[in-house]
C-alpha positions in Angstrom: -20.6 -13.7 110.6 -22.4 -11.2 112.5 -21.4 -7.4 112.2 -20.8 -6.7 115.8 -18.6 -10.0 116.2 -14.7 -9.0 117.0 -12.4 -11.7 115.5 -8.9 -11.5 117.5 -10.2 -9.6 120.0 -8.0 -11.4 122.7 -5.3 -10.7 120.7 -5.5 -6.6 120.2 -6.3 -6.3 124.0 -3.1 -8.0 124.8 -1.1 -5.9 122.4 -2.7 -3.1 123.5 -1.9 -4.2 127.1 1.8 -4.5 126.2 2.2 -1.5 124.8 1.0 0.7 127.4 3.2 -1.4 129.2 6.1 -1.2 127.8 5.1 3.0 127.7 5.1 3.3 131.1 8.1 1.4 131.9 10.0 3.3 129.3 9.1 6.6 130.9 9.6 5.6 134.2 12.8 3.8 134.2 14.7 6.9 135.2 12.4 7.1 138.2 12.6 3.6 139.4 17.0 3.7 139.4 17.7 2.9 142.7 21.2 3.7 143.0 21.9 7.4 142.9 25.2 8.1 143.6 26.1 10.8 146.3 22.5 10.9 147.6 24.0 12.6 150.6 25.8 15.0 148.9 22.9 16.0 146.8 20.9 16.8 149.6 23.4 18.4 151.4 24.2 21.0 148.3 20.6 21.2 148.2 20.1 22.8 151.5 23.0 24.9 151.8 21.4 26.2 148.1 18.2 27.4 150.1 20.0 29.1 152.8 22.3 30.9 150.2 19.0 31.9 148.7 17.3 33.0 151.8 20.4 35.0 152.6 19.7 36.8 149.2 16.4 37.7 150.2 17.6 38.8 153.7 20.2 41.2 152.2 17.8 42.8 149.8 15.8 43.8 152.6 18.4 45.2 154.4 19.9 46.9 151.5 23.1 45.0 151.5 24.7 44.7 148.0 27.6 43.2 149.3 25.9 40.8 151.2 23.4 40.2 148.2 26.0 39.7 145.6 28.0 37.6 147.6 25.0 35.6 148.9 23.9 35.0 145.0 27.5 33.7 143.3 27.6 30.9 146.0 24.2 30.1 145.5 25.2 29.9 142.1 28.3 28.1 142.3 26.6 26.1 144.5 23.7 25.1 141.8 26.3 24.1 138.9 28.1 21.7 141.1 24.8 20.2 142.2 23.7 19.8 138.8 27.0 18.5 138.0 27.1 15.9 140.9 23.4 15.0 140.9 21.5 14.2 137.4 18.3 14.5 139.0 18.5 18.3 139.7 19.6 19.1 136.1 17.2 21.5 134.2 14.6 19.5 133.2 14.7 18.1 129.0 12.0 20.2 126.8 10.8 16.8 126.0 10.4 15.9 129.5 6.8 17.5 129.4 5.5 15.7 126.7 6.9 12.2 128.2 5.1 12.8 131.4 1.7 13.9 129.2 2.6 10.3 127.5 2.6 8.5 130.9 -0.6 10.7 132.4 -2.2 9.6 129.4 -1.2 5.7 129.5 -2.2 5.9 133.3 -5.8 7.1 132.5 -5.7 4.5 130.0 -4.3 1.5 131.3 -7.7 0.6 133.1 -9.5 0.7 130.0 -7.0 -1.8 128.5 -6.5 -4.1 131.8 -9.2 -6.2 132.5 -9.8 -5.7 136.5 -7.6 -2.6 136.8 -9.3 -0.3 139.0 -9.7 3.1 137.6 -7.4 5.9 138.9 
């Protein structure tokens, strides 16, 4: 046998294949759910969030504690019942930035692995 010939080499391409795969479906599957429940709800807390917040800003340039302080508890109240209604605006998992270096790094990868994948 010659030194440059691959035996198998169908065979590791298609497990490589798979498992980048099966990485990027992993990582992703919270992003593909299509039901989210109380969509409407979420976006709703969402804006009132920002106008709370804008308020804040708004009465520190006017020098209005009361204003201010009022403005920033419902803001904050606010916030916890979003991220109690809506898992999608919770604080993000410390792990969540290495899984989305894990599926940068299968993307750049898949073409390399995927015969006729066009690279990205």
């Amino acid at each position: 046998m010659c030194p440059g010939t691959r035996v198998g080499g169908r065979s590791v391409r298609l497990a490589r294949t798979l498992g980048v795969v099966l990485a990027v479906l992993l990582i992703a599957a919270p992003l593909l759910a299509v039901n989210q429940p109380h969509r409407g709800e979420c976006r709703r807390l969402t804006r009132q969030i920002a106008r709370y917040e804008r308020d804040v800003r708004w009465a520190d340039q006017r020098d209005d504690e009361r204003w201010e302080d009022a403005s920033q508890d419902r803001a904050e109240q606010l916030s916890t019942r979003r991220a109690d209604l809506c898992p999608q605006f919770r604080r993000r998992n410390p792990l969540a930035q290495a899984a989305d270096f894990i599926a940068a790094a299968a993307k750049a990868a898949a073409p390399y692995f995927i015969p006729g994948m066009p690279g990205l």
